[in-house]
MINUZA-111722 format. One record per residue: x, y, z of N, C-alpha, C in turn. Coordinates in nm, 3 decimals, decimal comma, padded with zeros to 5 digits. Example, Ala and Ser with C-alpha at 12.3 -4.5 7.8 and 13.67 -1.06 7.14 Angstrom:
// residues 2
01,319;-00,569;00,780;01,230;-00,450;00,780;01,320;-00,330;00,780;
01,285;-00,225;00,708;01,367;-00,106;00,714;01,290;00,003;00,787;
END
This chain:
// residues 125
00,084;-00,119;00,000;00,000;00,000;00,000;00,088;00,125;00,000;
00,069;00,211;-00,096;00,109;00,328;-00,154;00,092;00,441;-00,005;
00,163;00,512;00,023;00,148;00,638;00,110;00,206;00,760;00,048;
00,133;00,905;00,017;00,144;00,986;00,014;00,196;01,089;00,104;
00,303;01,191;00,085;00,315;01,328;00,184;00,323;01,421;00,118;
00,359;01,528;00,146;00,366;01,661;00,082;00,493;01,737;00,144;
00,576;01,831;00,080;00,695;01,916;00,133;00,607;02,013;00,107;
00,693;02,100;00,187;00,686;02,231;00,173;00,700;02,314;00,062;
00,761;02,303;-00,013;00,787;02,328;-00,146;00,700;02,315;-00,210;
00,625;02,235;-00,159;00,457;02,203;-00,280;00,484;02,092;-00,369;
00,583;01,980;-00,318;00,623;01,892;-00,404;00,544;01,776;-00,314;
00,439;01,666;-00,422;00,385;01,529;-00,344;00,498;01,456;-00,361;
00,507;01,330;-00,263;00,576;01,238;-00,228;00,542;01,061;-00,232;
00,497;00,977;-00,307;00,418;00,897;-00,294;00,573;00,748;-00,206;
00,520;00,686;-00,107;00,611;00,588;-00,129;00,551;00,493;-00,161;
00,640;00,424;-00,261;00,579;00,276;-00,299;00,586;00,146;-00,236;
00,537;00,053;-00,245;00,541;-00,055;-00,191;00,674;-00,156;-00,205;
00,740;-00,097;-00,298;00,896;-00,149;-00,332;00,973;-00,066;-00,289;
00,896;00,058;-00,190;01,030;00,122;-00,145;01,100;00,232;-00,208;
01,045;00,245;-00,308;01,064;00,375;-00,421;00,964;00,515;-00,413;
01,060;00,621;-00,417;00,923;00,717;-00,388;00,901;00,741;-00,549;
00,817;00,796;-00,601;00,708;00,861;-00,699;00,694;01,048;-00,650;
00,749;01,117;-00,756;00,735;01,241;-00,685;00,678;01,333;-00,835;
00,594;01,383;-00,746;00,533;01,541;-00,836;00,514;01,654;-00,792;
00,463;01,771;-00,838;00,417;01,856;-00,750;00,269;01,889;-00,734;
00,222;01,952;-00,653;00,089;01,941;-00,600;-00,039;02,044;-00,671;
-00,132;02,014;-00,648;-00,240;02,102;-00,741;-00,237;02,255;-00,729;
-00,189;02,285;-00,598;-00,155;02,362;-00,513;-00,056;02,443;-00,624;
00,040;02,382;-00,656;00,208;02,426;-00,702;00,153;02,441;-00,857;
00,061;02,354;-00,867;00,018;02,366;-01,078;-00,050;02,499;-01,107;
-00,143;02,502;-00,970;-00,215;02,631;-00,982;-00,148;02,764;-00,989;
-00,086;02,771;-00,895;00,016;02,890;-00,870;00,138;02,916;-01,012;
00,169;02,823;-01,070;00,226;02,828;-01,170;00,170;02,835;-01,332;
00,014;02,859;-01,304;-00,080;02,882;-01,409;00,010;02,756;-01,559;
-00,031;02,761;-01,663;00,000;02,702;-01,771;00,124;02,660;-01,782;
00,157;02,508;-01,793;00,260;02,491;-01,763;00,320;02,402;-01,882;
00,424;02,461;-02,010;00,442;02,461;-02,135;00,611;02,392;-02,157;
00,664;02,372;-02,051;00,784;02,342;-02,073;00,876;02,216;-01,952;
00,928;02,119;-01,972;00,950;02,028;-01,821;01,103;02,007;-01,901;
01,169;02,027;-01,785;01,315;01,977;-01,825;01,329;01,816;-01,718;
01,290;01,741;-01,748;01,355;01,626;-01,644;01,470;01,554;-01,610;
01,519;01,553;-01,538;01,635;01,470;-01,525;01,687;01,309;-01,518;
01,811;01,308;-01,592;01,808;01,141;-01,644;01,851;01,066;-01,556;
01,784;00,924;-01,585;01,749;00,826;-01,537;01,916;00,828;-01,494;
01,905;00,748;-01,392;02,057;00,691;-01,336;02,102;00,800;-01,289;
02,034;00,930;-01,293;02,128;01,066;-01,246;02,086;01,056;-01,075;
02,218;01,079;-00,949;02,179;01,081;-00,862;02,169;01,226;-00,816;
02,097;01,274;-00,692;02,066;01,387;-00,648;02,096;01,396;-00,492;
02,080;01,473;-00,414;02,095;01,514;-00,291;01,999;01,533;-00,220;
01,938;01,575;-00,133;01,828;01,612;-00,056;01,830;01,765;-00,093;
01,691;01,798;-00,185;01,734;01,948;-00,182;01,784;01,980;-00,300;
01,836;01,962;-00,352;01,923;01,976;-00,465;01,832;02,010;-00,616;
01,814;02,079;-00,757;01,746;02,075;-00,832;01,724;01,955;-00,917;
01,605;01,890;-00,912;01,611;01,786;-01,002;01,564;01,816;-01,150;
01,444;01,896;-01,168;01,371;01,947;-01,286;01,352;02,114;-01,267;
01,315;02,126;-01,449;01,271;02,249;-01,472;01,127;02,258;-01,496;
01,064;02,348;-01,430;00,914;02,346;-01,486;00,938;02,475;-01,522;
00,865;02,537;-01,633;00,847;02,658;-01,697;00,726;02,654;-01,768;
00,650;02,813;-01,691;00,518;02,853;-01,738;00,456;02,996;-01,809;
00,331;02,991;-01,793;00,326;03,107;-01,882;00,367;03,267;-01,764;
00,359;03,177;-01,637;00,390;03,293;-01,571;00,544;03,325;-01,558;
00,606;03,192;-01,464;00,735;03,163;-01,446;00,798;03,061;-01,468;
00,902;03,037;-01,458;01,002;02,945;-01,413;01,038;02,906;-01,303;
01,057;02,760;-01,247;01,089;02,714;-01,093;01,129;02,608;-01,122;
01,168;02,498;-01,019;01,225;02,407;-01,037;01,199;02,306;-00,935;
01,206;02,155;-00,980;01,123;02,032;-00,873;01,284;02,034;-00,788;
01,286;02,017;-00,696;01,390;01,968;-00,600;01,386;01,842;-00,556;
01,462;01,762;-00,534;01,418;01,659;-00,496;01,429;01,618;-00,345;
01,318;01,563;-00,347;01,265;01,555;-00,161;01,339;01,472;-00,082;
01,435;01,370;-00,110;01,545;01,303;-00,046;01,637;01,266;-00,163;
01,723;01,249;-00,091;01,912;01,171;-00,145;01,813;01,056;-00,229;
01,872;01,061;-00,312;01,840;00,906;-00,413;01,897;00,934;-00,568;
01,871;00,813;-00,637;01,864;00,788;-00,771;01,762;00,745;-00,876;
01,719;00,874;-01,014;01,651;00,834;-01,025;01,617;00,683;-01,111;
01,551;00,640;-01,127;01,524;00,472;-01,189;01,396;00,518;-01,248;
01,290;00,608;-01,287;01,220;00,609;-01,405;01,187;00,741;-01,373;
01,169;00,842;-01,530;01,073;00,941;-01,575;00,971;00,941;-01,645;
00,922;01,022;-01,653;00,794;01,023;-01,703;00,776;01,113;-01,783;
00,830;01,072;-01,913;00,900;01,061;-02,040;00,741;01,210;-02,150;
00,677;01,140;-02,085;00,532;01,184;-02,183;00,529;01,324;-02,157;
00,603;01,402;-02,025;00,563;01,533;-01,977;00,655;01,633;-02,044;
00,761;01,592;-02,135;00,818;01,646;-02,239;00,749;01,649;-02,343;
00,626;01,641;-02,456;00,556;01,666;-02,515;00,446;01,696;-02,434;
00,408;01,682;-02,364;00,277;01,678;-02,330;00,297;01,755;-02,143;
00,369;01,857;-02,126;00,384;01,949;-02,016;00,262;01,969;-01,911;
00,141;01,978;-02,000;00,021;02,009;-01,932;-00,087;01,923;-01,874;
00,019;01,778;-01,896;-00,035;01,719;-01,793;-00,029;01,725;-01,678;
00,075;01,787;-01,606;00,081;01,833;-01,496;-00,060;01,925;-01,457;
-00,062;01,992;-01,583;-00,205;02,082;-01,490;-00,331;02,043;-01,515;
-00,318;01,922;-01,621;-00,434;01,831;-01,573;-00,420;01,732;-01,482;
-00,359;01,649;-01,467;-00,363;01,556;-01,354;-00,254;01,544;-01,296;
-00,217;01,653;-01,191;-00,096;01,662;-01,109;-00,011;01,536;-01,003;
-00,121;01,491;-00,939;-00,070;01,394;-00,882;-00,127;01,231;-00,968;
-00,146;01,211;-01,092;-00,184;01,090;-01,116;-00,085;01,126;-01,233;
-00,186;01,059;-01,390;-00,058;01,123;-01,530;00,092;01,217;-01,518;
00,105;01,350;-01,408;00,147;01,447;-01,446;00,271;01,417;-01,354;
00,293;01,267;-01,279;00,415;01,248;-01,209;00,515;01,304;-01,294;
00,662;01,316;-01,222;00,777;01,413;-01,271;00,883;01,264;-01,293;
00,875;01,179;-01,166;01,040;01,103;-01,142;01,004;01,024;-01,062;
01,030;00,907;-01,072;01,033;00,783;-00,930;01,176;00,741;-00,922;
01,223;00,768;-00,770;01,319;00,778;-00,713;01,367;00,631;-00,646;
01,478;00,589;-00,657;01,503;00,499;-00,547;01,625;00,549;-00,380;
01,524;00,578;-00,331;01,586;00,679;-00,198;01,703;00,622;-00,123;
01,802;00,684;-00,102;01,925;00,617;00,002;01,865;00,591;00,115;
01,760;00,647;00,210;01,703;00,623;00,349;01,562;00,676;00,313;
01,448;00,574;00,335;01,339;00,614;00,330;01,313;00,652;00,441;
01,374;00,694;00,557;01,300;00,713;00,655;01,277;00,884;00,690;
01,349;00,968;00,549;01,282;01,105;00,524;01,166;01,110;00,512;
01,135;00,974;00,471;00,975;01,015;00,392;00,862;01,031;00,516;
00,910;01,013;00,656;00,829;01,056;00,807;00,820;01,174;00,827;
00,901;01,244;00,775;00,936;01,424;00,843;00,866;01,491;00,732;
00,775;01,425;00,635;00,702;01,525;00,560;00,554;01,495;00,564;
00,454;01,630;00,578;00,376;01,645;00,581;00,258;01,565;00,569;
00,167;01,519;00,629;00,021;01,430;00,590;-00,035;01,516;00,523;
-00,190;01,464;00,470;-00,235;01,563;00,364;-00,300;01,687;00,445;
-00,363;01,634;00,581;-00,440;01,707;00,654;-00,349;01,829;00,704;
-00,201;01,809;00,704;-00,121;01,896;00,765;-00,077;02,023;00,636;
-00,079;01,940;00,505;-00,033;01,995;00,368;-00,164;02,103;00,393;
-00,282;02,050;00,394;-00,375;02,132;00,399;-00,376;02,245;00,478;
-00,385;02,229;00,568;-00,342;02,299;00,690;-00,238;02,460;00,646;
-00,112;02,407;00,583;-00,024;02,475;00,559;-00,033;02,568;00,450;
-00,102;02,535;00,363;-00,142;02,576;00,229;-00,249;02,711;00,262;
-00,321;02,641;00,351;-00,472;02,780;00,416;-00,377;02,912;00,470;
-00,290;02,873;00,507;-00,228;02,970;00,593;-00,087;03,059;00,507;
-00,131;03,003;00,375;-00,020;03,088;00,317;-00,100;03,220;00,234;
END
């Protein structure tokens, strides 16, 4: 069984049942970034840091970038969001995933947000 969190950043977190997270960003982060026309992703086998930039998203408003939510390597993209960008702002957390990660320590994936708390955080910005 699949578990979801949320960063602060506005990036979802899914972990998988093999132990791999699944990461996108949130409806929250699609909205705020209105039309979203451009995804730079990063390649497979490339490792990252906690924090560190993993992708480019670029929109009709701005430019920002996915970070990635723990130390890992990635092991699949999601290849389709280079033609097809706006899936993200149609289906952010289902189709519009960015990267599934295989994490050095899953046990980051505790120190981030439930949805009720994402919620929470989001009202108050």
């Amino acid at each position: 069984m699949s578990d979801t969190r949320y960063t602060i950043e506005h990036e979802w977190v899914c972990l998988e049942d093999d132990g791999t997270i699944t990461v996108g960003i949130t409806d929250y982060a699609q909205d705020q970034l209105g039309d979203i026309v451009f995804i730079e992703l990063p390649e497979k086998g490339a490792s990252f840091d906690d924090g560190s930039e993993m992708a480019v998203v670029e929109s009709v408003k701005s430019a920002g970038e996915l970070n990635a939510p723990m130390s890992g390597s990635i092991i699949e993209v999601n290849s389709k969001l280079v033609d097809e960008p706006d899936l993200v702002n149609r289906d952010p957390k289902g189709e519009g995933w960015f990267a599934k990660i295989k994490p050095n320590d899953t046990m980051k994936f505790n120190d981030f947000m439930d949805e009720d708390e994402y919620k929470k955080f989001i009202e108050g910005l």
